[in-house]
Residue frames as a rotation matrix with the C-alpha (Angstrom) as fourth column:
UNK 1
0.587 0.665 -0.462 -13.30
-0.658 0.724 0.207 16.87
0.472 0.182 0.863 14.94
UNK 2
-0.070 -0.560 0.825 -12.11
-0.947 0.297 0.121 14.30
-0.313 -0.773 -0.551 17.45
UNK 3
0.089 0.015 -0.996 -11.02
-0.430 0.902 -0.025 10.64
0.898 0.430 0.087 15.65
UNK 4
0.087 -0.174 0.981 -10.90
-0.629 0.754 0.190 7.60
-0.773 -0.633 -0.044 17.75
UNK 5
-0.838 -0.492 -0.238 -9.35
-0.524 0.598 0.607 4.91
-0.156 0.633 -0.759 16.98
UNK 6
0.211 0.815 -0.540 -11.66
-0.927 0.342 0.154 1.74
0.310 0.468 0.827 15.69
UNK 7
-0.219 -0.157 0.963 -12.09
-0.633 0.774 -0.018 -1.70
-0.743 -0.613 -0.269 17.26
UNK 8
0.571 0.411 -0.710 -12.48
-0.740 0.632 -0.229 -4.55
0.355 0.656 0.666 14.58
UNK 9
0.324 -0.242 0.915 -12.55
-0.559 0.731 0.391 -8.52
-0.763 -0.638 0.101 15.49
UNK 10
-0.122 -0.703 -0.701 -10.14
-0.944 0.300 -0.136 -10.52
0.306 0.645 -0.700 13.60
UNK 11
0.744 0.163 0.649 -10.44
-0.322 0.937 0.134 -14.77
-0.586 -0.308 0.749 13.53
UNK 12
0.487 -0.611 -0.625 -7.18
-0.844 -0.142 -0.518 -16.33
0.227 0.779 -0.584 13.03
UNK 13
0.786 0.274 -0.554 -5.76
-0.066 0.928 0.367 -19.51
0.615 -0.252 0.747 13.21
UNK 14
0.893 -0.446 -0.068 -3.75
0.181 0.216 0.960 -20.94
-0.413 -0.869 0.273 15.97
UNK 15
0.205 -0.906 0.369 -0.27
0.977 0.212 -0.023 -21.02
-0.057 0.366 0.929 13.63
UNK 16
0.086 -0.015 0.996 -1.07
0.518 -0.854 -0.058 -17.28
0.851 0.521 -0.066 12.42
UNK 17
0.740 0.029 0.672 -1.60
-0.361 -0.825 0.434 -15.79
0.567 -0.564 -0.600 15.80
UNK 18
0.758 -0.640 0.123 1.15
0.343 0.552 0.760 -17.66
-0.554 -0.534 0.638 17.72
UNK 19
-0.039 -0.847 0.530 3.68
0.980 -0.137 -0.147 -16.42
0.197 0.514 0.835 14.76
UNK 20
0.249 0.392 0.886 1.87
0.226 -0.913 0.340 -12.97
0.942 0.116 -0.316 15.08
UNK 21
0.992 -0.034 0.118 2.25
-0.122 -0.353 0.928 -12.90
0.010 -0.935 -0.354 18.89
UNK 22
0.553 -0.806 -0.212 5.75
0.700 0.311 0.643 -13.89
-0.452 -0.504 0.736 18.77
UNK 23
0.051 -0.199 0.979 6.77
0.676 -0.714 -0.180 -11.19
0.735 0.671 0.098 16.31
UNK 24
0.339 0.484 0.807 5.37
0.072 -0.868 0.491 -8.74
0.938 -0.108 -0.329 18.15
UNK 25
0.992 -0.033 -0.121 6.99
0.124 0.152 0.981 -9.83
-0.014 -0.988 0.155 21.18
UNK 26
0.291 -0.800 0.525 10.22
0.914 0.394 0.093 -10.23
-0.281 0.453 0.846 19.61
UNK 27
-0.336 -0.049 0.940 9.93
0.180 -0.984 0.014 -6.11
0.924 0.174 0.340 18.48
UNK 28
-0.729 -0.392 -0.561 8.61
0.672 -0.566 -0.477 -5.55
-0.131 -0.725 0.676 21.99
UNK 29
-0.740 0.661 0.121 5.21
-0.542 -0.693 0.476 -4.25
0.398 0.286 0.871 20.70
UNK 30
-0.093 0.885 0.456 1.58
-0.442 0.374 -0.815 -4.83
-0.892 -0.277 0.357 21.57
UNK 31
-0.631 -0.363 0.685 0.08
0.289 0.709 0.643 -7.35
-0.720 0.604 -0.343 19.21
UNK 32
0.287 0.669 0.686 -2.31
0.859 0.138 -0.493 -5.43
-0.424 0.731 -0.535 18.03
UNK 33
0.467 -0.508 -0.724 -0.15
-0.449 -0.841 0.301 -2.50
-0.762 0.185 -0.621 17.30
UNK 34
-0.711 -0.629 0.315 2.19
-0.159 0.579 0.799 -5.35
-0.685 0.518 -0.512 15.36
UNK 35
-0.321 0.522 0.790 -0.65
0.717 0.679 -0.157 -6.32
-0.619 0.516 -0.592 13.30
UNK 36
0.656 0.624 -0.425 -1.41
0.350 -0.750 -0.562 -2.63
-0.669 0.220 -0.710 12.02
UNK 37
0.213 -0.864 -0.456 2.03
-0.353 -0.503 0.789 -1.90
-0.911 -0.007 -0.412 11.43
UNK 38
-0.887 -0.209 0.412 2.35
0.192 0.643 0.742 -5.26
-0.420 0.737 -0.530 9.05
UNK 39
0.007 0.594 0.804 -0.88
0.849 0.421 -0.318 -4.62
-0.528 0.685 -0.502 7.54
UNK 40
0.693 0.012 -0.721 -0.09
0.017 -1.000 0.000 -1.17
-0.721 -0.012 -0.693 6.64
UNK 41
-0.568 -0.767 -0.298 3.28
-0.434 -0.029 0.900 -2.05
-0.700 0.640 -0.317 5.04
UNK 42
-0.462 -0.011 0.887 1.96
0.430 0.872 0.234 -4.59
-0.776 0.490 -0.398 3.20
UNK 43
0.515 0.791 0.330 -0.68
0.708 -0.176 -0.684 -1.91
-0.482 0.586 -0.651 1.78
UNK 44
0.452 -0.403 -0.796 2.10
-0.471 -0.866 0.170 0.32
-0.757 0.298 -0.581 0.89
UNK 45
-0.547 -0.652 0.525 4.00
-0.027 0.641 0.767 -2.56
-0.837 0.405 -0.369 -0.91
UNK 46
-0.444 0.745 0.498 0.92
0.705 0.633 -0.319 -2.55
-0.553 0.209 -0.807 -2.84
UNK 47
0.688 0.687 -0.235 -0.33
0.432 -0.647 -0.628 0.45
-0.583 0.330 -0.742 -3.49
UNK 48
0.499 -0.566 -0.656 3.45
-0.594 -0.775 0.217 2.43
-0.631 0.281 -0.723 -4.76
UNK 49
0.839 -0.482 -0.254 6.31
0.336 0.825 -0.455 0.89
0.429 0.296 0.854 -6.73
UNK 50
0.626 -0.736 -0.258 9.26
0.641 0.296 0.708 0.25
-0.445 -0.608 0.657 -5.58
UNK 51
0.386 -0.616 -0.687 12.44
-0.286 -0.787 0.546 2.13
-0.877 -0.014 -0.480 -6.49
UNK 52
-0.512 -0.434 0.742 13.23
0.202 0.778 0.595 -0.49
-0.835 0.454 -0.311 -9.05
UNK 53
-0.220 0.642 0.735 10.22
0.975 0.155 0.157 0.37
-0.013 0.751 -0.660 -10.97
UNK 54
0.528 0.590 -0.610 10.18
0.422 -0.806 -0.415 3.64
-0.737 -0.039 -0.675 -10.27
UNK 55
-0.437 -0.885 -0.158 13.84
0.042 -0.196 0.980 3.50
-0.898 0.422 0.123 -12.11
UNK 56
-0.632 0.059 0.773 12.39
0.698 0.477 0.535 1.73
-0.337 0.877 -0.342 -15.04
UNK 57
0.199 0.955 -0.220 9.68
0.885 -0.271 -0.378 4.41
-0.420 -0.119 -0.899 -15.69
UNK 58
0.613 -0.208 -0.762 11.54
0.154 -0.914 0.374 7.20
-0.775 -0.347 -0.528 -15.47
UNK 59
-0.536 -0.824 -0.185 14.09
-0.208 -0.083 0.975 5.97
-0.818 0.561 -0.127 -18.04
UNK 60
-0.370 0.385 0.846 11.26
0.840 0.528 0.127 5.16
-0.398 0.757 -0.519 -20.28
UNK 61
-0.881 0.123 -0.457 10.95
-0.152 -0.988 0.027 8.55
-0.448 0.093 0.889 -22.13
UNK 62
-0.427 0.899 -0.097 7.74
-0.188 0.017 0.982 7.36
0.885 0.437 0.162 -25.07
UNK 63
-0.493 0.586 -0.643 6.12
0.671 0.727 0.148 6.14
0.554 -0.358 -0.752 -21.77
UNK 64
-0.558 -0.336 -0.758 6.81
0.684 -0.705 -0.191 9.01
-0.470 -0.625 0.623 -19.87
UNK 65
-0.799 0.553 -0.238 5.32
-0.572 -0.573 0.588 11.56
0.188 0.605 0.773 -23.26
UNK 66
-0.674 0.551 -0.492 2.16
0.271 0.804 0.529 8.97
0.687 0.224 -0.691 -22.70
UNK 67
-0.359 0.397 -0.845 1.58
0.933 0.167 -0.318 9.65
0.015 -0.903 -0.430 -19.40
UNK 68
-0.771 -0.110 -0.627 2.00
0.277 -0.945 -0.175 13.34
-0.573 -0.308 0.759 -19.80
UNK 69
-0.972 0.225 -0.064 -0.62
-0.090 -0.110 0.990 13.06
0.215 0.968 0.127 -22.74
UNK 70
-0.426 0.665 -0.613 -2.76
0.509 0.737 0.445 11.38
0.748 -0.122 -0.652 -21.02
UNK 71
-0.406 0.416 -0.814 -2.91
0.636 -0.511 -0.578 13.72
-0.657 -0.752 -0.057 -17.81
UNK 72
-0.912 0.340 -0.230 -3.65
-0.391 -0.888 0.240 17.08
-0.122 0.309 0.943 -20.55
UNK 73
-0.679 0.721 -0.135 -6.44
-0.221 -0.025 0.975 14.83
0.700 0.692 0.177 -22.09
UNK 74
-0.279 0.610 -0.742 -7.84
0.929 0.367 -0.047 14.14
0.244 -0.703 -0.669 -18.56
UNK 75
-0.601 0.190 -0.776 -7.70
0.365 -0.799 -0.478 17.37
-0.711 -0.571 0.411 -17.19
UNK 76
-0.805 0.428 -0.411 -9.55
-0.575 -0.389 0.720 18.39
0.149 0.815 0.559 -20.93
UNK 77
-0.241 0.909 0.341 -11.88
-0.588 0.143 -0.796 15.77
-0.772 -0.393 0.500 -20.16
UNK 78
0.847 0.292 -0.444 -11.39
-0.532 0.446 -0.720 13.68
-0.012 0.846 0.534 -23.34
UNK 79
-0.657 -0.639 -0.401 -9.92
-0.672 0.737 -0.075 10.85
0.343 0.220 -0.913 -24.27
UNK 80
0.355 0.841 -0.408 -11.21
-0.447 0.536 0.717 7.22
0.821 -0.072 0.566 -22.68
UNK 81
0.047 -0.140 0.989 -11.17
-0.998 0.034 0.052 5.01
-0.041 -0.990 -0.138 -20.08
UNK 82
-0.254 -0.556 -0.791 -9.42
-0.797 0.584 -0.154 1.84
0.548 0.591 -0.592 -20.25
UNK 83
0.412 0.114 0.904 -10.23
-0.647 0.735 0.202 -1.26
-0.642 -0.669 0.376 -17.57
């Protein structure tokens, strides 16, 4: 299966793309390459935690036994769903 990339039009203001174009000039990149790159991180920043929290987790052992509870009763199919 052969991907191509995707075109999508973006409206930004004069400050935003002027900071955006200089970046990107400044790394020496196209600007829309620069703009993927930063919106990417940003969704990683977002989506994982950080090492900091990943510490804090890890050293939490009753959370930890929680979590681990929680996967058996998913994978059993019981338990609930929280929102």
């Amino acid at each position: 299966m052969l991907v191509m990339p995707k075109t999508i039009t973006l409206r930004l203001e004069d400050e935003v793309y002027e900071a955006l174009r200089e970046h990107s000039e400044a790394e020496k990149r196209p600007l829309s390459n620069y703009i993927e790159m930063a919106a990417l991180e940003y969704a990683k920043t977002k989506e994982f935690v950080d090492d900091e929290e990943m510490m804090a987790i890890l050293s939490n052992r009753d959370l930890l036994e929680r979590i681990r509870q929680g996967s058996k009763e998913a994978k059993k199919r019981r338990g609930r769903f929280v929102e």
